[in-house]
Biopython code that builds the backbone (N, CA, C, O; Angstrom):
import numpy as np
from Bio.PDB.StructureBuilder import StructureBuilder

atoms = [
    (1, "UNK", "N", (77.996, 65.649, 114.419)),
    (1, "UNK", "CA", (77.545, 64.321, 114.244)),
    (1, "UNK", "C", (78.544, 63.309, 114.732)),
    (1, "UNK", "O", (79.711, 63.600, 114.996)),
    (2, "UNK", "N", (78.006, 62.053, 114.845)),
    (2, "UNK", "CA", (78.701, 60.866, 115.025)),
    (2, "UNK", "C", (79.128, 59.804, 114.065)),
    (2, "UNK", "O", (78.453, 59.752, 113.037)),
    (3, "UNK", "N", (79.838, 59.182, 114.150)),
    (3, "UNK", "CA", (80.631, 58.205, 113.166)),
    (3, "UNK", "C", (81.038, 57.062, 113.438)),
    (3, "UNK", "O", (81.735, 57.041, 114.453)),
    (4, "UNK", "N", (80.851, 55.852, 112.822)),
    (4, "UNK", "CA", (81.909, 54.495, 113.148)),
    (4, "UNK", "C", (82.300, 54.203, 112.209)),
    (4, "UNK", "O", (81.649, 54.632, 111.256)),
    (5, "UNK", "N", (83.324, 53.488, 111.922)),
    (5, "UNK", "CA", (84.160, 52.432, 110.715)),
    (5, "UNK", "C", (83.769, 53.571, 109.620)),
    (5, "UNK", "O", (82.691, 53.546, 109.028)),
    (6, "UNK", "N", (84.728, 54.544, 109.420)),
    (6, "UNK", "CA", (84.531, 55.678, 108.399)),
    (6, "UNK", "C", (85.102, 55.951, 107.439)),
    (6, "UNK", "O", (84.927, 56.869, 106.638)),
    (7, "UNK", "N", (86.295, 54.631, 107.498)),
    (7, "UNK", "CA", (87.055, 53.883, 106.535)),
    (7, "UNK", "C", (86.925, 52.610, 105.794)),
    (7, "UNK", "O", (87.795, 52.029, 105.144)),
    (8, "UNK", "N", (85.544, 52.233, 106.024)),
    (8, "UNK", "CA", (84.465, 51.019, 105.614)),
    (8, "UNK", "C", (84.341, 51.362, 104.174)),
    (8, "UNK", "O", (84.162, 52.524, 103.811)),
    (9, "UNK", "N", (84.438, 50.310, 103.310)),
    (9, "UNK", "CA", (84.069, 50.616, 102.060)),
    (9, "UNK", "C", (82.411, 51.233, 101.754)),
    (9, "UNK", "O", (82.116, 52.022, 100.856)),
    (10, "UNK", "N", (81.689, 50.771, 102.528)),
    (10, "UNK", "CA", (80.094, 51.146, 102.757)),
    (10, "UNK", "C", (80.043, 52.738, 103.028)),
    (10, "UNK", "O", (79.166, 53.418, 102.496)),
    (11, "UNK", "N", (80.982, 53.285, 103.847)),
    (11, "UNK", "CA", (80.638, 54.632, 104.483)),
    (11, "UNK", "C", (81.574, 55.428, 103.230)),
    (11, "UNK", "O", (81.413, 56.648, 103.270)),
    (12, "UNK", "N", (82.373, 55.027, 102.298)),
    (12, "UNK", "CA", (82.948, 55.494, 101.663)),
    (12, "UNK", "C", (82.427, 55.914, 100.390)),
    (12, "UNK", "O", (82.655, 56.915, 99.711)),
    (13, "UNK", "N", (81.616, 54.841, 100.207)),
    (13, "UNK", "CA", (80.734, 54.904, 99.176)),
    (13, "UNK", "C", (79.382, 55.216, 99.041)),
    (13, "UNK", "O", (78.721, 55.310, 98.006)),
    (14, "UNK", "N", (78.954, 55.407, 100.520)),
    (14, "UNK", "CA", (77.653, 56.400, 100.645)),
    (14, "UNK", "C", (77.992, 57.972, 100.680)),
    (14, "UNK", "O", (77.068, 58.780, 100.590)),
    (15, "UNK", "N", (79.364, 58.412, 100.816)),
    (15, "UNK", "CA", (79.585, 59.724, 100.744)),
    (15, "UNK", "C", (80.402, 60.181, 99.880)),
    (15, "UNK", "O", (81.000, 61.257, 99.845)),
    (16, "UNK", "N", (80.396, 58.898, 98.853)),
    (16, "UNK", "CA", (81.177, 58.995, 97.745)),
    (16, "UNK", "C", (82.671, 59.956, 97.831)),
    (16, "UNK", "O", (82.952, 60.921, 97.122)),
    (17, "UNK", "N", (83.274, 59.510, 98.637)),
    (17, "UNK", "CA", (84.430, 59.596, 99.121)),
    (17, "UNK", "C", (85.420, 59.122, 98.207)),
    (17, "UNK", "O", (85.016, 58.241, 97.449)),
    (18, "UNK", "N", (86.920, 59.564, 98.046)),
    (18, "UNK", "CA", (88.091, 59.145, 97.469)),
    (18, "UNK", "C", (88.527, 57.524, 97.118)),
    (18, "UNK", "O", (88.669, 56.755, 96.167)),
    (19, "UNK", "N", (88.629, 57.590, 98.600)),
    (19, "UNK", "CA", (89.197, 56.336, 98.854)),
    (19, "UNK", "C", (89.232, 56.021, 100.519)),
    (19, "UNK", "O", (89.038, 56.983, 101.262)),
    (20, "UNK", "N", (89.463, 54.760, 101.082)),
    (20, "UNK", "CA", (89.732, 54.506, 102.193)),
    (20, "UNK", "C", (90.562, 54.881, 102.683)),
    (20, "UNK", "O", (90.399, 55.455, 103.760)),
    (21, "UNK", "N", (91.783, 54.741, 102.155)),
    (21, "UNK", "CA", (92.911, 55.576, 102.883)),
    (21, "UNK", "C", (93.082, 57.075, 102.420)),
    (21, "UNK", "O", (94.188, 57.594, 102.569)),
    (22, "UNK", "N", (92.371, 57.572, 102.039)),
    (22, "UNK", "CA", (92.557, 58.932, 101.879)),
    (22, "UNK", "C", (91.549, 59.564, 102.652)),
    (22, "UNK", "O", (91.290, 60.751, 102.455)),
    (23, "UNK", "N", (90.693, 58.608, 103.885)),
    (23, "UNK", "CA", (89.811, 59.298, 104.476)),
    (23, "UNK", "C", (90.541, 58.884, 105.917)),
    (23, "UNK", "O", (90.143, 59.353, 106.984)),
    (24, "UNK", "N", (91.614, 57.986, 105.826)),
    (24, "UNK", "CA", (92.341, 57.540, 107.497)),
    (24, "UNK", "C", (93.326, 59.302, 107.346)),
    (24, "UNK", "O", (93.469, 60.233, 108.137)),
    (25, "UNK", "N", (93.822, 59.046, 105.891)),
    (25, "UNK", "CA", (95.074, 60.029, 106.300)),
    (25, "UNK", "C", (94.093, 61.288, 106.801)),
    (25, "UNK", "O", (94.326, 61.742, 107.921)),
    (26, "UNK", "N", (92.995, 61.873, 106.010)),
    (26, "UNK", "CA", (92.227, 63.093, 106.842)),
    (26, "UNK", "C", (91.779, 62.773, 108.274)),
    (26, "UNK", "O", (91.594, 63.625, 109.142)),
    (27, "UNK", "N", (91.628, 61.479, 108.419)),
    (27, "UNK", "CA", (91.307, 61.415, 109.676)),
    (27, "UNK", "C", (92.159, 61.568, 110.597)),
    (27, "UNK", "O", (91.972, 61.878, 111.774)),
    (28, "UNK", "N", (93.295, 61.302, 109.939)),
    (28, "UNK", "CA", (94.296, 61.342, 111.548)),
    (28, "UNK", "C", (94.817, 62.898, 111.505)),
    (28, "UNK", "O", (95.177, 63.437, 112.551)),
    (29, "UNK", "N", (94.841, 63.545, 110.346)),
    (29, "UNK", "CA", (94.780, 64.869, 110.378)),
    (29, "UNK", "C", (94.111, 65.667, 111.128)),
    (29, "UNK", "O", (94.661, 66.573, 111.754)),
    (30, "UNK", "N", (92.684, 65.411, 111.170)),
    (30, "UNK", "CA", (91.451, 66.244, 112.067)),
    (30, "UNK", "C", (91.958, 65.882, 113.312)),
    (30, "UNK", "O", (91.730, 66.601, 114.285)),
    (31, "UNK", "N", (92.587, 64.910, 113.408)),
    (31, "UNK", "CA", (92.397, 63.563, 115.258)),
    (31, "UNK", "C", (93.802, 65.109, 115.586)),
    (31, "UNK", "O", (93.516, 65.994, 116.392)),
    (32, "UNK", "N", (94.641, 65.122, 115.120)),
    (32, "UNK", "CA", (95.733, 65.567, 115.262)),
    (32, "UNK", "C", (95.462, 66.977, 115.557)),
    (32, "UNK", "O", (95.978, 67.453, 116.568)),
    (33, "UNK", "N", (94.677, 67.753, 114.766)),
    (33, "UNK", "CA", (94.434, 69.178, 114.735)),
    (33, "UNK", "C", (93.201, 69.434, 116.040)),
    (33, "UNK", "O", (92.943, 70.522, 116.553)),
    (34, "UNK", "N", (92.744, 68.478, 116.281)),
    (34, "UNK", "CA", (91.373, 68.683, 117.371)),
    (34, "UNK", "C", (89.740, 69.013, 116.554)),
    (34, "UNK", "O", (88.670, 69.461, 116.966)),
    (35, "UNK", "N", (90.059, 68.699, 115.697)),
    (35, "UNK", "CA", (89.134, 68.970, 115.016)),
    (35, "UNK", "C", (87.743, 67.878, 115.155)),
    (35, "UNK", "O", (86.545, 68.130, 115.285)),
    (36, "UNK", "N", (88.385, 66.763, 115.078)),
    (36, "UNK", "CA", (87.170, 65.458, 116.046)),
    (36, "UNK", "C", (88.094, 64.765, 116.637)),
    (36, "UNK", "O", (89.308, 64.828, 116.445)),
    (37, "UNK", "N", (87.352, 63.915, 117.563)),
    (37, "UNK", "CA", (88.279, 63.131, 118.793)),
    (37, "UNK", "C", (87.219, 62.084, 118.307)),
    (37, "UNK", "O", (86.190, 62.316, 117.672)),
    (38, "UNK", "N", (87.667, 60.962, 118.716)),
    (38, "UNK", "CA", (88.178, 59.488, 118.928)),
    (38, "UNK", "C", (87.641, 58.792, 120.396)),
    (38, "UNK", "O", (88.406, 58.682, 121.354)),
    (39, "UNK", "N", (86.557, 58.446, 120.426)),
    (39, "UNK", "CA", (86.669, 57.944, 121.885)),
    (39, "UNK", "C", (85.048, 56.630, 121.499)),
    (39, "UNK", "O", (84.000, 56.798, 120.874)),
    (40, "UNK", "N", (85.723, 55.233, 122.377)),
    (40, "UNK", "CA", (85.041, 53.579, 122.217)),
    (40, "UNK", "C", (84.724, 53.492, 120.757)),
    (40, "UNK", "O", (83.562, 53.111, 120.620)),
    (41, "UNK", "N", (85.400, 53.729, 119.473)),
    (41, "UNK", "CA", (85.235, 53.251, 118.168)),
    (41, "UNK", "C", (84.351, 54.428, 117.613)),
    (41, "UNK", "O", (83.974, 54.186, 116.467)),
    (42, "UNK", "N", (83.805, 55.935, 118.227)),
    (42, "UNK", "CA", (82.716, 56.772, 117.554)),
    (42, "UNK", "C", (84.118, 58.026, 117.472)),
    (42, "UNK", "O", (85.040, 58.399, 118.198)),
    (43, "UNK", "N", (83.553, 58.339, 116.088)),
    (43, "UNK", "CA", (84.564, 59.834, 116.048)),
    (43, "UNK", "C", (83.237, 60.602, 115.649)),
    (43, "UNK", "O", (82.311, 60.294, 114.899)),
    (44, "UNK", "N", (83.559, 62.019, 116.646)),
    (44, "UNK", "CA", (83.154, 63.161, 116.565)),
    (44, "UNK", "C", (83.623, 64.643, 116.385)),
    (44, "UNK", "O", (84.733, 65.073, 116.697)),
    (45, "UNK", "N", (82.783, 65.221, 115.931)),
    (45, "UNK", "CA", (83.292, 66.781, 115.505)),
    (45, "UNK", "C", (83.952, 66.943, 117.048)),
    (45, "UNK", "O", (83.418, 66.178, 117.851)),
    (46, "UNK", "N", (85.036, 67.815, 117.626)),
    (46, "UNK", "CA", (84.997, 68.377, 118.639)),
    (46, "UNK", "C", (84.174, 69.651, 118.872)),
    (46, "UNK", "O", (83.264, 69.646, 119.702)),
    (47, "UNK", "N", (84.496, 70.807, 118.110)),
    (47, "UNK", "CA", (84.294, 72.344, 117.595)),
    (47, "UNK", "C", (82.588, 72.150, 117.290)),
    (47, "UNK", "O", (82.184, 71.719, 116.210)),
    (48, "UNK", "N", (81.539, 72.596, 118.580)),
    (48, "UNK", "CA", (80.328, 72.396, 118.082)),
    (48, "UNK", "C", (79.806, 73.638, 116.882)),
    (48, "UNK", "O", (79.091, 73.473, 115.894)),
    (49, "UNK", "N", (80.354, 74.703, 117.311)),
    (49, "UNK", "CA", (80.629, 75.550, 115.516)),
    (49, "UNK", "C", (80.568, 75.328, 114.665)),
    (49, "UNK", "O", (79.832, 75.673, 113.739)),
    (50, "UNK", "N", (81.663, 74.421, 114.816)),
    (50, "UNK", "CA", (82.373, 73.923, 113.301)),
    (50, "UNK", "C", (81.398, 72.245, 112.955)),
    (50, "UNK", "O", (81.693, 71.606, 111.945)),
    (51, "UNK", "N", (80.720, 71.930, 113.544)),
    (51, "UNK", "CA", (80.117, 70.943, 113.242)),
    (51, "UNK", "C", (78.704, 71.779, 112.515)),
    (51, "UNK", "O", (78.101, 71.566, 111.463)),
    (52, "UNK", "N", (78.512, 72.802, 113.599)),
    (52, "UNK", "CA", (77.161, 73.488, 112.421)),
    (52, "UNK", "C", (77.373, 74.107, 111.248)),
    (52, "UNK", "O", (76.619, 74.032, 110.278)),
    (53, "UNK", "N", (78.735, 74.933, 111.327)),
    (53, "UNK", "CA", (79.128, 75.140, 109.997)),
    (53, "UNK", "C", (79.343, 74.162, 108.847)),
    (53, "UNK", "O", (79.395, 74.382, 107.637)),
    (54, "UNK", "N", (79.475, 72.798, 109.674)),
    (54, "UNK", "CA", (79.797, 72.032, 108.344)),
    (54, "UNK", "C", (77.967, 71.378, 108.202)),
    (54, "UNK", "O", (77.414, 71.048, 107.153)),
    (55, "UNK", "N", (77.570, 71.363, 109.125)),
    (55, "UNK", "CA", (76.408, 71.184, 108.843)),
    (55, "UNK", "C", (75.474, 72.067, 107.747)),
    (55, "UNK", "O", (74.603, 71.584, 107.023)),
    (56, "UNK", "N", (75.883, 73.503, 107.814)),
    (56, "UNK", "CA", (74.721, 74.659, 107.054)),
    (56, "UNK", "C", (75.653, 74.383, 105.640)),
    (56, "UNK", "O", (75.242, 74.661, 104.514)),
    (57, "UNK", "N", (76.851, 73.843, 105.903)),
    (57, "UNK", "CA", (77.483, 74.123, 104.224)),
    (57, "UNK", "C", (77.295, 72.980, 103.653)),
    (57, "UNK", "O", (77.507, 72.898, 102.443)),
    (58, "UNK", "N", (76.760, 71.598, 104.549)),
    (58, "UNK", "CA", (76.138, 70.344, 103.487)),
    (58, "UNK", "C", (77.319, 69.827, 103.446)),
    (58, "UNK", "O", (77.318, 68.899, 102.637)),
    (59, "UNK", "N", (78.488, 70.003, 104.007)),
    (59, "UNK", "CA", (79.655, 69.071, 104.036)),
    (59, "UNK", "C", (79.556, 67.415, 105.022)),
    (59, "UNK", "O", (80.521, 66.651, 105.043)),
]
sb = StructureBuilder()
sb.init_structure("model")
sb.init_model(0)
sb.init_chain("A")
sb.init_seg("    ")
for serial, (resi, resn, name, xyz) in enumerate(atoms, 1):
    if name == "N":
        sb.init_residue(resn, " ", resi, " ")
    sb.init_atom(name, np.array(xyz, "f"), 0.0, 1.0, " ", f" {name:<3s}", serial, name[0])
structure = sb.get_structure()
């Protein structure tokens, strides 16, 4: 899937998420590991696998 502003209080709280900055620090974690890339403001899974896996596990 695709993503914008995923540190928005709105997107944080529709996925009932932690916190804002506890979704930059995972984010720059994944950005770092290759796990999603970063490209004109949309972050995406890289690993189309791992996007269905997170897809079948409802993550």
């Amino acid at each position: 899937g695709k993503a914008k502003a995923i540190s928005s209080g709105d997107f944080v709280r529709k996925y009932k998420l932690q916190s804002a900055s506890s979704v930059s620090s995972a984010v720059k974690g994944l950005l770092e590991k290759d796990f999603i890339t970063y490209d004109k403001g949309i972050y995406q899974v890289y690993d189309q696998f791992f996007q269905l896996w997170l897809q079948r596990n409802k993550l």
